[in-house]
Each structure stands twice: as C-alpha cells, then as structure tokens.
Biopython code that builds the backbone (N, CA, C, O; Angstrom):
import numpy as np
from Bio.PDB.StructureBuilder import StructureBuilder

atoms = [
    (1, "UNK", "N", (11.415, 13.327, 5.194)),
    (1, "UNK", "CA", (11.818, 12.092, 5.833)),
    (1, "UNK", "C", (12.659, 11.298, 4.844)),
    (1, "UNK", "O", (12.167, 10.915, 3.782)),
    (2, "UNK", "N", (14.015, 11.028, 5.205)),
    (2, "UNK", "CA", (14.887, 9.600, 4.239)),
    (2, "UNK", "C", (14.416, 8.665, 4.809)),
    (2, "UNK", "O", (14.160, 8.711, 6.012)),
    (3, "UNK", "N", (14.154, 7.382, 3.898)),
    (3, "UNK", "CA", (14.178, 6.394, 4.539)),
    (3, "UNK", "C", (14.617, 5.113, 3.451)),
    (3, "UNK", "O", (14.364, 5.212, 2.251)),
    (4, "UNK", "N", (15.361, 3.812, 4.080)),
    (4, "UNK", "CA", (16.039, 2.986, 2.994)),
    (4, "UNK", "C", (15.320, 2.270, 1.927)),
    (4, "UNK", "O", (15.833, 1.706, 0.961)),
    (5, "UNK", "N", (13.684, 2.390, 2.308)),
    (5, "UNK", "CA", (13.222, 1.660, 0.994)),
    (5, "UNK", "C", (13.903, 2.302, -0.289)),
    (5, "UNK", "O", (14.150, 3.506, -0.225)),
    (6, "UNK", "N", (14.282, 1.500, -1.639)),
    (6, "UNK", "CA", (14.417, 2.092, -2.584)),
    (6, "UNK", "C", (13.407, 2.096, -3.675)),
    (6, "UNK", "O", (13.554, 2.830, -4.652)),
    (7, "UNK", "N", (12.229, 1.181, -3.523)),
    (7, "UNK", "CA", (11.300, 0.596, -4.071)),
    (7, "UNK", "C", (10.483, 1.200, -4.035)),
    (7, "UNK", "O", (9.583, 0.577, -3.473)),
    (8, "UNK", "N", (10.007, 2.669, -4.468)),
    (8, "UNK", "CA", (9.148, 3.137, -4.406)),
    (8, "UNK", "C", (8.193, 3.855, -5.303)),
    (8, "UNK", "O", (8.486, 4.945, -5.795)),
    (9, "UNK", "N", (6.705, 3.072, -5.586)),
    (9, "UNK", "CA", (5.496, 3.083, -6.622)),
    (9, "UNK", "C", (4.896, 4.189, -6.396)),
    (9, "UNK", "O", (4.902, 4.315, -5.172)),
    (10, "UNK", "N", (4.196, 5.379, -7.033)),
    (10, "UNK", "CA", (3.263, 6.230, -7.081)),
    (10, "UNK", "C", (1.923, 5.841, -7.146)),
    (10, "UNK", "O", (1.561, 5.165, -8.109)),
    (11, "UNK", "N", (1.197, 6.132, -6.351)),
    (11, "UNK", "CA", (-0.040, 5.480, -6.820)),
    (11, "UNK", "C", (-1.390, 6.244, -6.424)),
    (11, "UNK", "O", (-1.264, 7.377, -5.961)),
    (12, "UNK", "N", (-2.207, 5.902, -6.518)),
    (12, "UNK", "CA", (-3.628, 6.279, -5.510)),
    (12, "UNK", "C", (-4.563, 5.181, -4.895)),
    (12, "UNK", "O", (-4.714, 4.013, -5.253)),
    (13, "UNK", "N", (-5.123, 5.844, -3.917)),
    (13, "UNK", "CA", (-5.511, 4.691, -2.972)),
    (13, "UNK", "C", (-7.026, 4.400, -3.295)),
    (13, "UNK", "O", (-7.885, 5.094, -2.753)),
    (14, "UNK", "N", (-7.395, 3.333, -4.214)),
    (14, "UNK", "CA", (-8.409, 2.550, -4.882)),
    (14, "UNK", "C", (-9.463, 2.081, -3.715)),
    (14, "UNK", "O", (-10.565, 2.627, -3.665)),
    (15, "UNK", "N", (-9.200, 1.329, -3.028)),
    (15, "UNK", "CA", (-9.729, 0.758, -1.878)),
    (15, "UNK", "C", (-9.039, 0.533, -0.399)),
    (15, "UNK", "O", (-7.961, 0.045, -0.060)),
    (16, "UNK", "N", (-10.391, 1.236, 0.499)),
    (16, "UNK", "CA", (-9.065, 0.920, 1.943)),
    (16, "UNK", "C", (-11.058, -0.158, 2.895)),
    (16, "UNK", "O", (-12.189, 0.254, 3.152)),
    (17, "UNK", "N", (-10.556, -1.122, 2.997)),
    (17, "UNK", "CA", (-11.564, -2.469, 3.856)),
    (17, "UNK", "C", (-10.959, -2.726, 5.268)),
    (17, "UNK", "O", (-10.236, -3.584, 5.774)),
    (18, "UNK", "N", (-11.608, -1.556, 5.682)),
    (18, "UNK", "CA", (-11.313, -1.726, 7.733)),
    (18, "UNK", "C", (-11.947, -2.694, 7.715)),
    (18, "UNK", "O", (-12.935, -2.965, 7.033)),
    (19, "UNK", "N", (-11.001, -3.727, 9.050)),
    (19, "UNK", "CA", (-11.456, -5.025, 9.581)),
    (19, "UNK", "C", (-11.269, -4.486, 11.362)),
    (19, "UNK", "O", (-10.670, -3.511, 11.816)),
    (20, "UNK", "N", (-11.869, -5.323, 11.898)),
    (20, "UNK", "CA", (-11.945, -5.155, 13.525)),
    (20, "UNK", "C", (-10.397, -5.434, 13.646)),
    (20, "UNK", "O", (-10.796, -5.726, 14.773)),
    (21, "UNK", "N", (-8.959, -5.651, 13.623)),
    (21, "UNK", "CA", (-7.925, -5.585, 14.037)),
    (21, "UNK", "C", (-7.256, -4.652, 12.680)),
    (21, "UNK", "O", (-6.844, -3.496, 12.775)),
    (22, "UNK", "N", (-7.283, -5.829, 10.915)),
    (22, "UNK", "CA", (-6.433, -5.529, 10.259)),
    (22, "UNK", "C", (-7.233, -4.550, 8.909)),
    (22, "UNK", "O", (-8.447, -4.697, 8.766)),
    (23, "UNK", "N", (-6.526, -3.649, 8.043)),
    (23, "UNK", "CA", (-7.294, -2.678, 6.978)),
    (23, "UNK", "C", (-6.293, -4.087, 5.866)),
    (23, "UNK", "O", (-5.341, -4.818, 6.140)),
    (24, "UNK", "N", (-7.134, -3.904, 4.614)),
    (24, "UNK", "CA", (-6.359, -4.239, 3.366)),
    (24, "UNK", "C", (-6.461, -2.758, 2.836)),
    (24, "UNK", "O", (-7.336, -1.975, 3.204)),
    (25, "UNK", "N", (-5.413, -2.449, 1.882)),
    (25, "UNK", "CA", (-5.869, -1.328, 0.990)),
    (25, "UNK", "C", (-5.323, -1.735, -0.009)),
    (25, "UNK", "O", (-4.625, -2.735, -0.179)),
    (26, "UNK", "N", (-5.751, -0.677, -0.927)),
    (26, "UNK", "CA", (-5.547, -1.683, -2.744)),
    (26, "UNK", "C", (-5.129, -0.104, -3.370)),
    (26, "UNK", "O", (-5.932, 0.818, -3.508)),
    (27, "UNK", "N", (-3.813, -0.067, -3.669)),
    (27, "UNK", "CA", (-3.475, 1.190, -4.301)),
    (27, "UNK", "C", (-3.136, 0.571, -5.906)),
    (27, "UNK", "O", (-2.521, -0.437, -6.252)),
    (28, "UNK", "N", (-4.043, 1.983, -6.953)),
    (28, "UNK", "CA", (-3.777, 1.675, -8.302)),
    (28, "UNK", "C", (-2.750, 2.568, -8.920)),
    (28, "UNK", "O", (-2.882, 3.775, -9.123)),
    (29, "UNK", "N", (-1.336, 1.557, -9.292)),
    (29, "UNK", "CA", (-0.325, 2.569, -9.354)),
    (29, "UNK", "C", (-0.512, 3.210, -10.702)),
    (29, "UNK", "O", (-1.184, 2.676, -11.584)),
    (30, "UNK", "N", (0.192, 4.549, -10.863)),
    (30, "UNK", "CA", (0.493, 5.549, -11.687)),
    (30, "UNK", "C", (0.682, 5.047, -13.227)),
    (30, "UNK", "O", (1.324, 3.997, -13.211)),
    (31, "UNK", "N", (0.429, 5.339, -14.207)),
    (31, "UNK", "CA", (1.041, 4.553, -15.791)),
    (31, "UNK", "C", (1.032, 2.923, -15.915)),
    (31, "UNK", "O", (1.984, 2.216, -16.249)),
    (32, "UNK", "N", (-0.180, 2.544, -15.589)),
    (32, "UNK", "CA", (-0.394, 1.210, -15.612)),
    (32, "UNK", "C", (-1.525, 0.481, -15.800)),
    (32, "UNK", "O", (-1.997, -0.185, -16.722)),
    (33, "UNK", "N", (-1.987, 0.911, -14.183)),
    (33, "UNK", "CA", (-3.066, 0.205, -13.634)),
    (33, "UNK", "C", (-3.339, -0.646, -12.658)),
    (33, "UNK", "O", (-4.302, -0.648, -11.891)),
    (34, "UNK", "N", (-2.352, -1.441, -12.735)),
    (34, "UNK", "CA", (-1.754, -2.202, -11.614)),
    (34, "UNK", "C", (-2.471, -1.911, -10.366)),
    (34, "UNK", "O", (-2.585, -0.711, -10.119)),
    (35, "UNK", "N", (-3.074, -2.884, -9.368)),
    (35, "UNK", "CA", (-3.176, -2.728, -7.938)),
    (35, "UNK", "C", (-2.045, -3.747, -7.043)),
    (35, "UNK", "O", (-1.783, -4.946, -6.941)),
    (36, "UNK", "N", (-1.552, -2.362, -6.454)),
    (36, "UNK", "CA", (-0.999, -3.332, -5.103)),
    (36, "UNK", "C", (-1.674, -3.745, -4.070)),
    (36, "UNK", "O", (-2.510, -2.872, -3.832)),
    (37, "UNK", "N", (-1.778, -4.722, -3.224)),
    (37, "UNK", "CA", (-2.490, -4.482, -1.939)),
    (37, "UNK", "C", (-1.667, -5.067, -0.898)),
    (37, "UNK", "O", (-0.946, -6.063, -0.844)),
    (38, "UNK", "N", (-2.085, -3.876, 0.150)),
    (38, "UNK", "CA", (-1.302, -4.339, 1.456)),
    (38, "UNK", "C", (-2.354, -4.712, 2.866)),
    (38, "UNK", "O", (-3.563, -4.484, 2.892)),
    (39, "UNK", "N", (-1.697, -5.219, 3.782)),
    (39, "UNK", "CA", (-2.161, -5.177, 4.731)),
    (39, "UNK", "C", (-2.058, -4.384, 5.873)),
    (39, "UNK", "O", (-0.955, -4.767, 6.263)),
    (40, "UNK", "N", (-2.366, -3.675, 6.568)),
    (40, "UNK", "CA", (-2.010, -2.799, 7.371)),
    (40, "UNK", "C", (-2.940, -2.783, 8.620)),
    (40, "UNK", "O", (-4.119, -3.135, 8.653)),
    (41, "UNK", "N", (-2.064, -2.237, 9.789)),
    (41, "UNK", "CA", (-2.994, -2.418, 10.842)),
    (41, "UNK", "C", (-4.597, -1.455, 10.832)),
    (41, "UNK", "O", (-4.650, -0.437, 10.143)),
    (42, "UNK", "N", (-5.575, -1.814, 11.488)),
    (42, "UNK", "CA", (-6.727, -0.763, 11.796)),
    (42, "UNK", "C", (-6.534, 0.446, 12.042)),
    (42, "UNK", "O", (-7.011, 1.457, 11.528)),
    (43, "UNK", "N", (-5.507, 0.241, 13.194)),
    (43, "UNK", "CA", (-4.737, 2.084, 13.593)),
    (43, "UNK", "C", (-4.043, 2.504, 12.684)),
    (43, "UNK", "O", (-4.338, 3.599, 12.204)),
    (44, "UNK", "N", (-3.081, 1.878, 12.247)),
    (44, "UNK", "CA", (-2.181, 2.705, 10.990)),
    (44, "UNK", "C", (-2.605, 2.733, 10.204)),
    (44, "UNK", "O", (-1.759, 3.086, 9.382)),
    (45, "UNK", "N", (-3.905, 2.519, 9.538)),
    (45, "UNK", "CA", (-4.708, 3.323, 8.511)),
    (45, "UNK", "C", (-5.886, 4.099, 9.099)),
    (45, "UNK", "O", (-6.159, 5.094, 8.428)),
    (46, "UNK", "N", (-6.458, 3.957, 9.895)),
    (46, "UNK", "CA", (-6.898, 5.346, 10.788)),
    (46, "UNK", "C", (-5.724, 6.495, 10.968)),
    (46, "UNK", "O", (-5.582, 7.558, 10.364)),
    (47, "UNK", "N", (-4.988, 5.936, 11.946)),
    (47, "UNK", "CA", (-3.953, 7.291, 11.884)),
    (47, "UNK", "C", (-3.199, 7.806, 10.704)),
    (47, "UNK", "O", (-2.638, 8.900, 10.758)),
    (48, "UNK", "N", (-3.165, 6.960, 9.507)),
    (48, "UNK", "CA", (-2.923, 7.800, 8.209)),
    (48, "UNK", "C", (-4.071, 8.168, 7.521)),
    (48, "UNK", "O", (-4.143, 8.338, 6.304)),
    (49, "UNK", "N", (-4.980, 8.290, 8.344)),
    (49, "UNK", "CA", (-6.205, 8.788, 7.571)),
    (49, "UNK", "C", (-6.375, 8.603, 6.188)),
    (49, "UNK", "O", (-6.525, 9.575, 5.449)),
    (50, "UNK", "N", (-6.364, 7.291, 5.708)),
    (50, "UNK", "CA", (-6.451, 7.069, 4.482)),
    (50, "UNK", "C", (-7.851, 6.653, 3.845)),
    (50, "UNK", "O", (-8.687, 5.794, 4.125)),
    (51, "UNK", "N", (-7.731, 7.711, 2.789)),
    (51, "UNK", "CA", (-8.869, 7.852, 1.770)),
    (51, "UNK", "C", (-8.971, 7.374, 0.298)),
    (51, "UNK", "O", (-8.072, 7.831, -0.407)),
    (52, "UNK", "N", (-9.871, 6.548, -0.343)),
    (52, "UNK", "CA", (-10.215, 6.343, -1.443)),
    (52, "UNK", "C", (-9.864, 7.722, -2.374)),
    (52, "UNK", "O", (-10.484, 8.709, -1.978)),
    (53, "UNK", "N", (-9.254, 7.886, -3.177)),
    (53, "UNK", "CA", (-9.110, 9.095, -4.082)),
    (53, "UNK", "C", (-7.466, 9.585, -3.631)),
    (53, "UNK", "O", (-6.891, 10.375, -4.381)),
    (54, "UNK", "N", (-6.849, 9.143, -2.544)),
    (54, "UNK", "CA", (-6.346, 10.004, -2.034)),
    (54, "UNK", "C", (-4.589, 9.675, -3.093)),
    (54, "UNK", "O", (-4.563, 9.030, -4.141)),
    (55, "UNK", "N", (-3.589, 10.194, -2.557)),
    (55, "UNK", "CA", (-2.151, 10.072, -3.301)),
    (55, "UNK", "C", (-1.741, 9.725, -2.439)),
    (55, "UNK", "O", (-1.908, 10.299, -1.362)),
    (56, "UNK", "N", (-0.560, 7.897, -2.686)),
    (56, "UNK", "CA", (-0.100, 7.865, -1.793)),
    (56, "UNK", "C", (1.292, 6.898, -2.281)),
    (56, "UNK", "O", (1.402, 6.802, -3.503)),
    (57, "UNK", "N", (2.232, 6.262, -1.548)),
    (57, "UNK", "CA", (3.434, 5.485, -2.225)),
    (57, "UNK", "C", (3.140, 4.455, -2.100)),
    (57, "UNK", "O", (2.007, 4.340, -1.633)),
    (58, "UNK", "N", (3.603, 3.628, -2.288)),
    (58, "UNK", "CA", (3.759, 2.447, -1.987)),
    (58, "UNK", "C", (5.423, 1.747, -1.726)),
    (58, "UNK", "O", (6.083, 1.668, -2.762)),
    (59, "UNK", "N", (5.907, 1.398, -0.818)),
    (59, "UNK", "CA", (7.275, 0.939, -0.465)),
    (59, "UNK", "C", (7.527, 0.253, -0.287)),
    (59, "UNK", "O", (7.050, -0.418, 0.628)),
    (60, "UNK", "N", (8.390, -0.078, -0.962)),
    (60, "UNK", "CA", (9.021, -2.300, -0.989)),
    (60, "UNK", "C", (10.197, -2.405, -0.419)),
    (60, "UNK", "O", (11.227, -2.081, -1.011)),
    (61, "UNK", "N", (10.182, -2.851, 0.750)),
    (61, "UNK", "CA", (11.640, -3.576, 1.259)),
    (61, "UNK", "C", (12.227, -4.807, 0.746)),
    (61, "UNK", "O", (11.979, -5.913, 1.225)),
    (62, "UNK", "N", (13.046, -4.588, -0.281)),
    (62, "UNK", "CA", (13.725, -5.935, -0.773)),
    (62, "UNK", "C", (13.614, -7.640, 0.287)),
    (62, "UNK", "O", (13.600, -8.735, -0.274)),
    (63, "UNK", "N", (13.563, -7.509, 1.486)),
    (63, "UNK", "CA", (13.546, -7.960, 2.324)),
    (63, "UNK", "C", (11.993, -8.985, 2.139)),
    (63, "UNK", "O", (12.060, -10.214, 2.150)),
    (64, "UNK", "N", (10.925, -8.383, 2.010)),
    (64, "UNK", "CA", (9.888, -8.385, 2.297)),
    (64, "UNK", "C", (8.866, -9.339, 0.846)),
    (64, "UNK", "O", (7.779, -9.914, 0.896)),
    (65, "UNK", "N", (9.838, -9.127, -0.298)),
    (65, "UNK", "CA", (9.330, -9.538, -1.353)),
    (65, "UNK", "C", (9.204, -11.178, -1.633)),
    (65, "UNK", "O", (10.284, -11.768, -1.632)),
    (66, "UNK", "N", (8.278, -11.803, -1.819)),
    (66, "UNK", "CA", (8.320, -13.280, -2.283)),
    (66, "UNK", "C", (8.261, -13.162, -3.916)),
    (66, "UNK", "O", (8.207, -12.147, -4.610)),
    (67, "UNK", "N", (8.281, -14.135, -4.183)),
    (67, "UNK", "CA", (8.126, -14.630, -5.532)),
    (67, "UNK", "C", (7.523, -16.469, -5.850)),
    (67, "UNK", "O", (7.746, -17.107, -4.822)),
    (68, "UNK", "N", (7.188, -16.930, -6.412)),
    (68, "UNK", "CA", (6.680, -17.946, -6.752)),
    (68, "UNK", "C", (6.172, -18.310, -8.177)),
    (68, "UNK", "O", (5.527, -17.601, -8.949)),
    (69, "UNK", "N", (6.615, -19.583, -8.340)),
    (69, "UNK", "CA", (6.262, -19.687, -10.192)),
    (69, "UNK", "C", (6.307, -21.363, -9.769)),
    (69, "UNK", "O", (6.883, -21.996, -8.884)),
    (70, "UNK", "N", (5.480, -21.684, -10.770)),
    (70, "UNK", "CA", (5.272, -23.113, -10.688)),
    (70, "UNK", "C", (6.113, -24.272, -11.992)),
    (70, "UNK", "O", (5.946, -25.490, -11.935)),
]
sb = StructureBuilder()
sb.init_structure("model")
sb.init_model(0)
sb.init_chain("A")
sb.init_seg("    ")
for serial, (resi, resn, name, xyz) in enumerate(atoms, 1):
    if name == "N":
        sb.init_residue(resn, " ", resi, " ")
    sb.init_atom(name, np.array(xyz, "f"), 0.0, 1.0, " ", f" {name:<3s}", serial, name[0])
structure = sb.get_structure()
C-alpha cells in the first residue's frame, strides 16, 4: 500500500484501552522509548486486531499536528 503520510515512527504497541465507542493505544517507539498515543475508533482497533506486544507504525499527517509552548 502507498500512502502520503511521510511521517512515519516504528514502534510496538505498549497499551491498547477499549472504551464502549473510542480505543486509546500507546505505541513505544523504536530507539528511544518514547510513547505515542492515539485515539482510535472501538472498530478500527478490533478490526486491526491490535495487540499489546504486537509491531506496528505510527503515521503523522502534517495536517494533523499541534504544537504548543507557553
């Protein structure tokens, strides 16, 4: 599959917390440590069958990124 993210982390999937609509999952990326966490729907982490242990990316749409500093 191509697709335009260019932003893309290696990681493994640390924690996935099904909620009755939304999942958080917490991936710990590759040479770091770092956790990302996203939000994702109930189904689209059921239907990606996602597992604690498992390998997975993580993808950033420039679009999508905030920033904040005080």
């Amino acid at each position: 599959m191509r697709i335009s993210a260019q932003n893309q982390l290696s990681g493994t999937i640390a924690e996935v917390d099904l909620g009755a609509v939304m999942a958080i999952v917490k991936i710990r990326l590759d040479g770091g440590g770092q956790v990302v966490t996203s939000s994702v729907t109930r189904n689209a982490a059921l239907d990606l069958g996602l597992q604690v242990g498992q390998p997975a990316k993580v993808l950033i749409k420039s679009t999508a990124v905030t920033i904040g500093v005080e």
